[in-house]
N, C-alpha and C positions, 0 to 999 in steps of 0.2 A: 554844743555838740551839733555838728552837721551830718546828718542822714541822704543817703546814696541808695537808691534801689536799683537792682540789676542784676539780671538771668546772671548764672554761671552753673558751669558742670562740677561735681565732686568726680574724681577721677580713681584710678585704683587704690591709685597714692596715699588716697585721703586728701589730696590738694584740692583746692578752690581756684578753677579757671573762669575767670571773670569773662561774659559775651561780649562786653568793652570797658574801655576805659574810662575810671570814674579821675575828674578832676582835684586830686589832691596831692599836698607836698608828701614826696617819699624819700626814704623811708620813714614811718607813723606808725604809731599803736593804734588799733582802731576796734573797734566790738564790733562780736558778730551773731547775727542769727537767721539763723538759717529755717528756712521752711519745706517741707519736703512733699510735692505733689505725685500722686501717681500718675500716669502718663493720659489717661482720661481728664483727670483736670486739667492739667498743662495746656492740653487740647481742644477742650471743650470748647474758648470762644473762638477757635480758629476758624473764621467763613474764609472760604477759598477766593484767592485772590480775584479768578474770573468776574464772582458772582457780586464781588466787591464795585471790580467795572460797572460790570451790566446798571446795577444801584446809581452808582455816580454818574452814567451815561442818562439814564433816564429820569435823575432828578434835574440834569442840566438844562437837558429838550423840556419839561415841562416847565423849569424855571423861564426860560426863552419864551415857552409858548403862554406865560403868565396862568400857570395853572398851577396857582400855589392856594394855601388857605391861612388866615390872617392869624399869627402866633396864639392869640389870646384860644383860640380854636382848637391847636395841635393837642391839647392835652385831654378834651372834651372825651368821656368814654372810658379812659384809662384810669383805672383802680393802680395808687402804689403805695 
């Protein structure tokens, strides 16, 4: 059995509209299970695109300006 994960809306209907297309032959029996978040978790890890840039923009300049620190270091501090 092949496993497909992928947003989709429940509609009035009770239909399941898939956010895209999953790659399989159709028509197929397939299982389903559905999870149901409230709109606060859905959300939760959404950082806003801007702030997504500004990150990517000034890891690149520091990248450039070789102001990085050596992997074995990145984790130093952090409890997980």
């Amino acid at each position: 059995m092949k496993a497909f994960e992928v947003m989709a809306t429940l509609n009035n209907n009770k239909q399941l509209l898939l956010d895209e297309q999953i790659a399989i032959n159709t028509p197929s029996r397939v299982k389903v299970i559905v999870l149901v978040a409230d709109d606060e978790e859905l959300n939760s890890d959404d950082t806003p695109v801007e702030e997504i840039k500004a990150s990517l923009k000034q890891a690149l300049q520091e990248a450039k300006a070789n102001q990085t620190i050596p992997l074995e270091q990145m984790w130093d501090g952090i409890d997980v």
